[in-house]
ROBA-321739 format. One record per residue (C-alpha): residue number from 1; residue in three letters; z, x, y. Coordinates in steps of 0.05 Angstrom, whole numbers, plus 5000, padded with zeros to 4 digits. Layout:
<pts>
<pt NUM, "ALA", <Z, X, Y>>
...
</pts>
This chain:
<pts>
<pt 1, "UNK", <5215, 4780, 5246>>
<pt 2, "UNK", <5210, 4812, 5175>>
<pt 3, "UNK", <5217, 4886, 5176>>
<pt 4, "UNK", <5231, 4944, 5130>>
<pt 5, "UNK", <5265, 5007, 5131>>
<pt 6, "UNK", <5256, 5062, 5086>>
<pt 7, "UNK", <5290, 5119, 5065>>
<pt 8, "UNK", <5296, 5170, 5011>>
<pt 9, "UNK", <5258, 5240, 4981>>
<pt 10, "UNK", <5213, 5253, 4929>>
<pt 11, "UNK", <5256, 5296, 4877>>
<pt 12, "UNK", <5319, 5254, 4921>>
<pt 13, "UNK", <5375, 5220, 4890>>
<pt 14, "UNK", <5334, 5149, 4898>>
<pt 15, "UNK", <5291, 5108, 4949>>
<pt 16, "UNK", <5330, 5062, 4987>>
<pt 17, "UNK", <5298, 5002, 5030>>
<pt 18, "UNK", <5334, 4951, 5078>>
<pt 19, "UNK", <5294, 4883, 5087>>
<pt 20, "UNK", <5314, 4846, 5149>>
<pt 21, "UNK", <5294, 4779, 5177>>
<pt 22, "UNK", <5287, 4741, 5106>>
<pt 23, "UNK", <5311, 4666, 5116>>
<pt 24, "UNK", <5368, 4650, 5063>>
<pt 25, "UNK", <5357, 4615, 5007>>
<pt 26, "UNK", <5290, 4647, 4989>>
<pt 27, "UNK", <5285, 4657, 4919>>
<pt 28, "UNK", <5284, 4736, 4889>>
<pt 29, "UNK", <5252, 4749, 4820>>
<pt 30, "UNK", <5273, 4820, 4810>>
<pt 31, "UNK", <5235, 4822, 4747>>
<pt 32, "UNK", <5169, 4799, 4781>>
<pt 33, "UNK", <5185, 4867, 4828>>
<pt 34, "UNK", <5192, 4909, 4770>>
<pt 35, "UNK", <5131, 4887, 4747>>
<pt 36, "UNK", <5091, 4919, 4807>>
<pt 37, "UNK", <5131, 4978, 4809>>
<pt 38, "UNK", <5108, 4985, 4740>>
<pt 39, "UNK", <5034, 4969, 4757>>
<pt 40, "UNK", <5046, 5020, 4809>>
<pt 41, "UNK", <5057, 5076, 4753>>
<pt 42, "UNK", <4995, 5056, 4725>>
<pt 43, "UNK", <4924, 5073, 4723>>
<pt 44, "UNK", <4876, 5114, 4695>>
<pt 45, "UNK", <4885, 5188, 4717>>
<pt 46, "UNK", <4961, 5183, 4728>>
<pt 47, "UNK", <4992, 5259, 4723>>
<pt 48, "UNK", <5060, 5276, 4688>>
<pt 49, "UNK", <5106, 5247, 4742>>
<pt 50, "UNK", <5104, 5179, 4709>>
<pt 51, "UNK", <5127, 5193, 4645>>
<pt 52, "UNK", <5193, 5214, 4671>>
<pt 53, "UNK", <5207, 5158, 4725>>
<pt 54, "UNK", <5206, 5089, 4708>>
<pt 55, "UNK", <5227, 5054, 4769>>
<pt 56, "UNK", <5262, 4990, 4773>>
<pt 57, "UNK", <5289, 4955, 4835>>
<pt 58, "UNK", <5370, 4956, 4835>>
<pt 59, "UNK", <5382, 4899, 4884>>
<pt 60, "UNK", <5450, 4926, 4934>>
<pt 61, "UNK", <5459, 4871, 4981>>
<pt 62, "UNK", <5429, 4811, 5011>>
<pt 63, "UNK", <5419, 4773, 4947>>
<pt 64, "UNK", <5474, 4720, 4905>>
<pt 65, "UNK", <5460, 4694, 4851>>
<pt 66, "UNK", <5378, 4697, 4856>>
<pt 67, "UNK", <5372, 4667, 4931>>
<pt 68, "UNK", <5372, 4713, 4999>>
<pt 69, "UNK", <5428, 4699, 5041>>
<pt 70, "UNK", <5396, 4708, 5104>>
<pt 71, "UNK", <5430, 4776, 5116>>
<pt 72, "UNK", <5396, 4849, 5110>>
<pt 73, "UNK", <5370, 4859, 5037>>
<pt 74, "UNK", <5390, 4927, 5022>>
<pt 75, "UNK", <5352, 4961, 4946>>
<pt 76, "UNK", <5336, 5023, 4927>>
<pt 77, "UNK", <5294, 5057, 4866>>
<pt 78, "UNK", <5329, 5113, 4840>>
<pt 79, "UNK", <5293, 5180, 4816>>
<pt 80, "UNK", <5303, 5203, 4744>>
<pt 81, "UNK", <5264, 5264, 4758>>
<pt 82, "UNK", <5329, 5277, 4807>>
<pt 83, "UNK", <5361, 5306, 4740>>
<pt 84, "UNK", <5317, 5364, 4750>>
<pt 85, "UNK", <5317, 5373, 4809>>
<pt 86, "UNK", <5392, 5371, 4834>>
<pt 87, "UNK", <5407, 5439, 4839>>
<pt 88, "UNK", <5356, 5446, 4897>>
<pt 89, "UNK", <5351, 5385, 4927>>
<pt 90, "UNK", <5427, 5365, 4926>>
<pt 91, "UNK", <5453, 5342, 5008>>
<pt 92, "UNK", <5521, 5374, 4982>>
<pt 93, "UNK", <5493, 5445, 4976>>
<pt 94, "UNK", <5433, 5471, 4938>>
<pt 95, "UNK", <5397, 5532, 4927>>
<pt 96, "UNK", <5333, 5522, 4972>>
<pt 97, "UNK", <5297, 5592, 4956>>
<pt 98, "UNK", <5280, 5563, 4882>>
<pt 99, "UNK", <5234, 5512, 4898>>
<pt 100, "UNK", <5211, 5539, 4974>>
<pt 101, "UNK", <5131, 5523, 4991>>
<pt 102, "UNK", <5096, 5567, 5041>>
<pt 103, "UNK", <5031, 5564, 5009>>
<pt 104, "UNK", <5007, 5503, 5052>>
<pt 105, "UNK", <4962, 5452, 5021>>
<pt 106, "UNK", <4897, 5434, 5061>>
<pt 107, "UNK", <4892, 5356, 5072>>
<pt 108, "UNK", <4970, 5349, 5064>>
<pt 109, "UNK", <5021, 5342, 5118>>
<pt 110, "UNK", <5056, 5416, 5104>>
<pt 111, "UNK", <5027, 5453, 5148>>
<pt 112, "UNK", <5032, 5413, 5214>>
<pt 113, "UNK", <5094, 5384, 5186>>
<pt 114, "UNK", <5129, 5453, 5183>>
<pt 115, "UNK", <5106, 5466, 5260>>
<pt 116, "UNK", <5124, 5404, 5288>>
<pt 117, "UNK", <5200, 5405, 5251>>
<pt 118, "UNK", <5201, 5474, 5255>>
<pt 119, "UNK", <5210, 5483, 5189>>
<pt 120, "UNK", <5202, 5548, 5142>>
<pt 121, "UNK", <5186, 5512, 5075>>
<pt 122, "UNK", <5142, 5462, 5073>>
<pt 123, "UNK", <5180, 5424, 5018>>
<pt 124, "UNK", <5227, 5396, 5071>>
<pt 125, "UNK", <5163, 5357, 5099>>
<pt 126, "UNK", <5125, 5344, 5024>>
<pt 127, "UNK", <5188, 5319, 4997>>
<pt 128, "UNK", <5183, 5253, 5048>>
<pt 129, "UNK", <5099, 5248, 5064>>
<pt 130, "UNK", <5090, 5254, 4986>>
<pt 131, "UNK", <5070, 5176, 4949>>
<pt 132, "UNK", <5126, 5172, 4927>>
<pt 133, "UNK", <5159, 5145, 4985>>
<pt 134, "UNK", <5104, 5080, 4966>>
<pt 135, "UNK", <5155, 5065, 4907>>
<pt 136, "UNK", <5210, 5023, 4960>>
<pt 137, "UNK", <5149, 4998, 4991>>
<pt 138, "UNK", <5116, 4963, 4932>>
<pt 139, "UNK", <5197, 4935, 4916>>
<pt 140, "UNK", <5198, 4908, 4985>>
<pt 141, "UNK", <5125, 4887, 4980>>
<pt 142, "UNK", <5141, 4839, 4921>>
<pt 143, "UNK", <5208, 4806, 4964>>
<pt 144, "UNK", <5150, 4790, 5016>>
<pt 145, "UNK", <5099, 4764, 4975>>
<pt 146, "UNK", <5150, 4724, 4947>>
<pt 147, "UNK", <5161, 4702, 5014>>
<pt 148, "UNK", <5099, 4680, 5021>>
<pt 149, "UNK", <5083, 4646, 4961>>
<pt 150, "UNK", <5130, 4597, 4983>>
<pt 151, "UNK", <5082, 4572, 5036>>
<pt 152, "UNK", <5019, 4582, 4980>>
<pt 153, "UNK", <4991, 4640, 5014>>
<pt 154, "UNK", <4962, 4691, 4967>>
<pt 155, "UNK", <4955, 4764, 4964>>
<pt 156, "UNK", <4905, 4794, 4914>>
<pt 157, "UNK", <4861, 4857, 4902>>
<pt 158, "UNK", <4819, 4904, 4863>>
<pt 159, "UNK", <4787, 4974, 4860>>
<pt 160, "UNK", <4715, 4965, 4892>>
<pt 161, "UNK", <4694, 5036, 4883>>
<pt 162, "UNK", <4718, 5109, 4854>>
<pt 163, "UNK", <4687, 5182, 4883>>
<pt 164, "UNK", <4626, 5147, 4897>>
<pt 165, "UNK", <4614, 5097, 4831>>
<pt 166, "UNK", <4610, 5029, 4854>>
<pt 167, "UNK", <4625, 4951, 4833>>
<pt 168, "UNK", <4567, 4923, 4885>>
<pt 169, "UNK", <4591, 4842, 4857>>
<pt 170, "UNK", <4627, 4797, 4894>>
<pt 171, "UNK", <4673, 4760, 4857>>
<pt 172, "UNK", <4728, 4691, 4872>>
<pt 173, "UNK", <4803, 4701, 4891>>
<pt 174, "UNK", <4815, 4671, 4829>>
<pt 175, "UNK", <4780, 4733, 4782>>
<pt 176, "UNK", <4826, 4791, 4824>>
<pt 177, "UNK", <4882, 4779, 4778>>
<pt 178, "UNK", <4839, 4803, 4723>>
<pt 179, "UNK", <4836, 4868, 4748>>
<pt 180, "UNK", <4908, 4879, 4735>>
<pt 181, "UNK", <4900, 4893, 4667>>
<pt 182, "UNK", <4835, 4947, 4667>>
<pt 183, "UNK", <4853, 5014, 4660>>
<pt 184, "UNK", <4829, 5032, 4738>>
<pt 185, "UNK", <4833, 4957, 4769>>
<pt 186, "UNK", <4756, 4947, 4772>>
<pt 187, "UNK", <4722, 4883, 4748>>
<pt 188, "UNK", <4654, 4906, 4740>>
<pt 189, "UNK", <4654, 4941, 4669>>
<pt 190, "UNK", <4597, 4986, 4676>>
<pt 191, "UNK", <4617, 5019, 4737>>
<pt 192, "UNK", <4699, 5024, 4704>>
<pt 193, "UNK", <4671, 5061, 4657>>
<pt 194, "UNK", <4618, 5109, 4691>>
<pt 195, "UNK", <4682, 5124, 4741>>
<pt 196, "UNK", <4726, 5134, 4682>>
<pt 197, "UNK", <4686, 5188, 4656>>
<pt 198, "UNK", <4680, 5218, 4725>>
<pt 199, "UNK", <4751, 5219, 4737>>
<pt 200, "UNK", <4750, 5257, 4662>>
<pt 201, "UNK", <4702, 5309, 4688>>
<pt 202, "UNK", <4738, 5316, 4748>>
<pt 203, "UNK", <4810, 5334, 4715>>
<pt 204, "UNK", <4769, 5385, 4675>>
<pt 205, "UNK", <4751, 5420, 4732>>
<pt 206, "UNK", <4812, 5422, 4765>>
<pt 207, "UNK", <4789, 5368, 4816>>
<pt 208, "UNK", <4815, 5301, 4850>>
<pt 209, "UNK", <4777, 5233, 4867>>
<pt 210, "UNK", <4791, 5180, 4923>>
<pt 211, "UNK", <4766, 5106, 4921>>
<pt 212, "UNK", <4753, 5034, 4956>>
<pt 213, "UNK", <4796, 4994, 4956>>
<pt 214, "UNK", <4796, 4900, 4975>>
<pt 215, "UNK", <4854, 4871, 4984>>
<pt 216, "UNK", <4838, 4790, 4995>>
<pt 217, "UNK", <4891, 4744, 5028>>
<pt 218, "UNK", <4882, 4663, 5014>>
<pt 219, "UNK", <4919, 4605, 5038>>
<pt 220, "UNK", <4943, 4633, 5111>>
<pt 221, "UNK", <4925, 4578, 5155>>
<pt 222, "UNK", <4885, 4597, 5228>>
<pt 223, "UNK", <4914, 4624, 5285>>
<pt 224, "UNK", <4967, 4666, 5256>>
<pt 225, "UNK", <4965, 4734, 5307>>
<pt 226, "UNK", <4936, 4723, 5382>>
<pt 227, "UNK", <4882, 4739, 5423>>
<pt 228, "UNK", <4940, 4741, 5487>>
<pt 229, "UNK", <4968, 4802, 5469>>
<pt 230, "UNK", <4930, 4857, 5447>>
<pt 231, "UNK", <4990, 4891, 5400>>
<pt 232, "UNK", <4993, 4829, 5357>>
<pt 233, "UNK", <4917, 4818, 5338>>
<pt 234, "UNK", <4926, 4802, 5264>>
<pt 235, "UNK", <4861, 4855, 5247>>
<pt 236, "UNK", <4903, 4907, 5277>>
<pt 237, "UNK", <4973, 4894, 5253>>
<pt 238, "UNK", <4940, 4891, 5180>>
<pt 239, "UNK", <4898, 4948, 5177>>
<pt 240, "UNK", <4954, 4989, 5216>>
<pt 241, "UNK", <4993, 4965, 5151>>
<pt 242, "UNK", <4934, 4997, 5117>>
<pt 243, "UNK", <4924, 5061, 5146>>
<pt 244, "UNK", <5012, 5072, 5138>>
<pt 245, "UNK", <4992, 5083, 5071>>
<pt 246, "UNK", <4981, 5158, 5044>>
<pt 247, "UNK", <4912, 5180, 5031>>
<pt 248, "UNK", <4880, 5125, 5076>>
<pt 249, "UNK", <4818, 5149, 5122>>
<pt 250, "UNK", <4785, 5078, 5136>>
<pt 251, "UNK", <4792, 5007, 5136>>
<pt 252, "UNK", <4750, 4952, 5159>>
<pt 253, "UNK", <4746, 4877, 5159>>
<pt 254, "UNK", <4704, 4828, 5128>>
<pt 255, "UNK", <4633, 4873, 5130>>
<pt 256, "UNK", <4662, 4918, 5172>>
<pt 257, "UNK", <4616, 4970, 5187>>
<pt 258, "UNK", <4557, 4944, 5176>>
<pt 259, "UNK", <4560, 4886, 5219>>
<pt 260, "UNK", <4542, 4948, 5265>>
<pt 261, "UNK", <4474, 4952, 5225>>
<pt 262, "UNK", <4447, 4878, 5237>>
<pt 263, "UNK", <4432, 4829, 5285>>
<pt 264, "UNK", <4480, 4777, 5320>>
<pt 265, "UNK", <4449, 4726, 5278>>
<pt 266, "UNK", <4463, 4760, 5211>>
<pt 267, "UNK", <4540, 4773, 5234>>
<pt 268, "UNK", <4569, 4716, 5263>>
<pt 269, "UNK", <4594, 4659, 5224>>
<pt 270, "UNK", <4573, 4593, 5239>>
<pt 271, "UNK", <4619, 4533, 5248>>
<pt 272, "UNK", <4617, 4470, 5220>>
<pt 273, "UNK", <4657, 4407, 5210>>
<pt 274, "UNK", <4671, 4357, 5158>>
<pt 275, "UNK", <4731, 4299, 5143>>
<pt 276, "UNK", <4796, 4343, 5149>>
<pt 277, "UNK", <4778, 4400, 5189>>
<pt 278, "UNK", <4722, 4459, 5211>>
<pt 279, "UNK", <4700, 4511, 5165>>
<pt 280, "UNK", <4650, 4567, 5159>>
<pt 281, "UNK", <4596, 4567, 5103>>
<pt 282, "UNK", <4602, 4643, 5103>>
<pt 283, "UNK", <4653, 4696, 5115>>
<pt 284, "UNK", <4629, 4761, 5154>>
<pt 285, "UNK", <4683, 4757, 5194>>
<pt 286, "UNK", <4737, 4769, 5145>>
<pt 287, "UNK", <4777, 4713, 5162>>
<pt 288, "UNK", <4796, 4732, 5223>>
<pt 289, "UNK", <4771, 4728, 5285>>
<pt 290, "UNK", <4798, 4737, 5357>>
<pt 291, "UNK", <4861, 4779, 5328>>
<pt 292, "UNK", <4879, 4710, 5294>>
<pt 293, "UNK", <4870, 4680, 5228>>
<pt 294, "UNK", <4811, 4632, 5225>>
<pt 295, "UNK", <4837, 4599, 5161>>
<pt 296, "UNK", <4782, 4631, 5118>>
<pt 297, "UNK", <4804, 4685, 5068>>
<pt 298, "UNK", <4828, 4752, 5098>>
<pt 299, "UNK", <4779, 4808, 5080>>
<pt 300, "UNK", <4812, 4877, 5084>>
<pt 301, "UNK", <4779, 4946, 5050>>
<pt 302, "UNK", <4806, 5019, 5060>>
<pt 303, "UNK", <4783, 5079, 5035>>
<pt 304, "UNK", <4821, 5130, 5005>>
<pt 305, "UNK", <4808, 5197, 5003>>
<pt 306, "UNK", <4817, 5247, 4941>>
<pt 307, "UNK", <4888, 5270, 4930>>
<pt 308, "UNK", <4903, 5337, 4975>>
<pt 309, "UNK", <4932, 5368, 4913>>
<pt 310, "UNK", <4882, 5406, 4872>>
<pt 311, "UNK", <4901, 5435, 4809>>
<pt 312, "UNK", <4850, 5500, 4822>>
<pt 313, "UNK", <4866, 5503, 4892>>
<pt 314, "UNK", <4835, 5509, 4963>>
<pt 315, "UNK", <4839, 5562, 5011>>
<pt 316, "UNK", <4899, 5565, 5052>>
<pt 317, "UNK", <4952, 5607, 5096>>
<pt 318, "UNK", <5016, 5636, 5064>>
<pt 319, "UNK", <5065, 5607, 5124>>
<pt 320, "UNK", <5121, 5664, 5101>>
<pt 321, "UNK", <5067, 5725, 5108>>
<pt 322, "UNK", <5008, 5693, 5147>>
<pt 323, "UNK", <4963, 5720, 5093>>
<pt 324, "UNK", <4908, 5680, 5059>>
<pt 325, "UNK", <4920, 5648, 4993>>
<pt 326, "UNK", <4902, 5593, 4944>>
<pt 327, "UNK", <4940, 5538, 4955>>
<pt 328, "UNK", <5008, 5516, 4914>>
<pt 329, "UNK", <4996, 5459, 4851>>
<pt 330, "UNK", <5046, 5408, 4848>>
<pt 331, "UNK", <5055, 5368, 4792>>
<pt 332, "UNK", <5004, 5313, 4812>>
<pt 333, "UNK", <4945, 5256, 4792>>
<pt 334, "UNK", <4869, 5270, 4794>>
<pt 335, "UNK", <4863, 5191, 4808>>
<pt 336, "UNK", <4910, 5148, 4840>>
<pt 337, "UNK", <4863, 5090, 4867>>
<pt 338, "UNK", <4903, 5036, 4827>>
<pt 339, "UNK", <4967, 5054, 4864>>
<pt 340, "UNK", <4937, 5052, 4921>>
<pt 341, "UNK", <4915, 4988, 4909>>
<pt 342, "UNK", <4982, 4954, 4891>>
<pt 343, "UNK", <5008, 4996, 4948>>
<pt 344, "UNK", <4963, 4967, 4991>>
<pt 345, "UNK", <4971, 4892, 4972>>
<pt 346, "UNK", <5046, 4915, 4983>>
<pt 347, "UNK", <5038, 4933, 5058>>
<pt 348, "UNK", <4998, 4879, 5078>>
<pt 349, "UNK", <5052, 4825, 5050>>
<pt 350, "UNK", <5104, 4865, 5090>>
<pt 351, "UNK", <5058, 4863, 5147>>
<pt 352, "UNK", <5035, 4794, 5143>>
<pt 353, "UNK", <5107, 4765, 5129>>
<pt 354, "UNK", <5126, 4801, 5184>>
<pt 355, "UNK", <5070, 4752, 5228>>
<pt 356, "UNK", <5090, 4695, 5194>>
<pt 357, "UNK", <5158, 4695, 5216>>
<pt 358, "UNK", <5145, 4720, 5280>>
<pt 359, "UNK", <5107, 4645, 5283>>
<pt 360, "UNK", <5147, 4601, 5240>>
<pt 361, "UNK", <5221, 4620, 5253>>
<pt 362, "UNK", <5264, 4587, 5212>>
<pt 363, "UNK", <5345, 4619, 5188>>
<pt 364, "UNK", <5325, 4591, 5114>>
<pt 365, "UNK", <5266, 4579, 5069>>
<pt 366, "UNK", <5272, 4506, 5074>>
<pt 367, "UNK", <5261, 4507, 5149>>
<pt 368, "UNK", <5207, 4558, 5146>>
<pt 369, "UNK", <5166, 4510, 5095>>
<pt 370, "UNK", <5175, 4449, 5140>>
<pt 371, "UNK", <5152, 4488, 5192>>
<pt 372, "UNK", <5087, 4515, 5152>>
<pt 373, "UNK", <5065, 4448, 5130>>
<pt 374, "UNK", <5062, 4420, 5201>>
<pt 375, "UNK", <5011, 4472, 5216>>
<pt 376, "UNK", <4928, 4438, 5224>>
</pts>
């Protein structure tokens, strides 16, 4: 069982994550991690908060010399912005009324945050649902994929859509990586740069834009999950992964919703066999089927909706004086689709790590690959 805990604030000291279940002797390439924190940063119609925080993984325990141990793997991120923020955000004392939220924003957790915690400022609720809590995710995220790149299971993804302008190709596992390096993670060109100048028009009027997002997983062999127990159907462990994620409204498999739309016929896949094993000659299902792997690549898209933070506002409550009121502006992005896409690729490594294990066993990495390979 790999599982991780998070902790830590927005404007907090730092983000601290404990990783436990990770066999020892598992190699950790810290600098691979930075590299998707950094990809995390990134992105066309990022707002001001990255240019003060550039986050790097500070490995605290767990790790010697490069390998895991096989004990807890304790990291954190620290915040830079923290600087600024100290005097009202500081556990040793601070001076709360400065930076005290009452003007609830509409889509974010404030408002039913403050009721359920019975709260009085909604910043004591912002400060942990805000993104920025996805920071230790995507570190821990990169410690799992690593994990399973050892057995040569994959985890890409790209942008598939922004506010409503679409990349309608299909394109090979091997292409995702590609996407890395476009300014909103999209592989079709055209529709980068139609979105692009959306997401332009958008920030001039004080507006915010969501996304699709398809994360692809390649090289899991079948029958990872069950179709015994209802809680560990791989579909629903993964896209519970998904929707953990801020922002995230939907999220289907393989075609998803419109295998709702068409006949039997047109949804199923059908099964064939040749020298070394059965396959499909298409991929509807996703790659998964039962609640288990089918050996086929893993399909996953979720939507995302715009960011609840407008810089012109919606219509809200004033918690303190229960009168109506345009709702606070934080410092935030009018697009955040490629975080949410590393974030997302994050999440479902933890998630799908997390299955493995539960499967293979194994207290180090050499056992856990013996283990793999004896798989069909």
């Amino acid at each position: 069982m790999i599982k991780l805990t998070t902790a830590g604030e927005s404007h907090g000291k730092m983000l601290v994550g404990i990783i436990e279940g990770l066999p020892s002797n598992l190699p950790v390439d810290i600098e691979q991690i930075n590299g998707y924190l950094a990809l995390r940063q990134g992105g066309y119609g990022r707002g001001g908060r990255q240019k003060i925080e550039k986050d790097e993984v500070e490995i605290l325990s767990g790790v010697r010399n490069r390998l895991t141990l096989g004990s807890p793997l304790a990291f954190c991120v620290k915040n830079n912005d923290y600087a600024n923020w100290q005097a009202v955000m500081a556990p040793e004392g601070a001076d709360v009324t400065q930076k005290t939220l009452t003007r609830v924003r509409p889509g974010h957790a404030d408002l039913t945050g403050v009721i359920k915690y019975d709260q009085t400022d909604a910043r004591n609720i912002l400060e942990r649902a805000s993104a920025r809590e996805t920071a230790v995710r995507v570190a821990g995220g990169a410690i799992a994929r690593q994990y399973l790149k050892s057995l040569g299971i994959q985890v890409g993804g790209y942008v598939t859509s922004v506010c409503g302008v679409e990349d309608i190709n299909s394109h090979a596992f091997e292409e995702l990586e590609n996407a890395k390096s476009q300014p909103l993670f999209m592989l079709d060109s055209a529709a980068q740069k139609n979105a692009m100048e959306l997401i332009d028009q958008l920030k001039a009027d004080g507006d915010t834009a969501g996304g699709v997002v398809e994360i692809r997983v390649k090289g899991l062999k079948s029958g990872f999950g069950s179709c015994m127990r209802y809680a560990e159907k791989l579909d629903a462990i993964l896209c519970g992964a998904a929707m953990s994620v801020q922002a995230i409204k939907g999220v289907e498999v393989g075609i998803g919703f419109a295998a709702a739309r068409l006949p039997g016929s047109k949804v199923h896949d059908e099964i064939f066999y040749k020298e070394g094993g059965y396959y499909r000659a298409t991929n509807n299902a996703g790659g998964i089927e039962g609640g288990m792997s089918n050996g086929e690549e893993i399909i996953i898209r979720a939507a995302m909706k715009p960011i609840p933070t407008l810089m012109k506002g919606l219509k809200t409550v004033d918690i303190a004086t229960k009168q109506p009121c345009v709702a606070a502006s934080e410092r935030s992005d009018v697009a955040a689709i490629c975080a949410c896409e590393i974030i997302l690729e994050s999440v479902i490594c933890l998630a799908l790590a997390d299955v493995v294990s539960n499967r293979l066993g194994g207290d180090n990495i050499k056992e856990v690959k013996e283990r793999y390979a004896l798989l069909p």
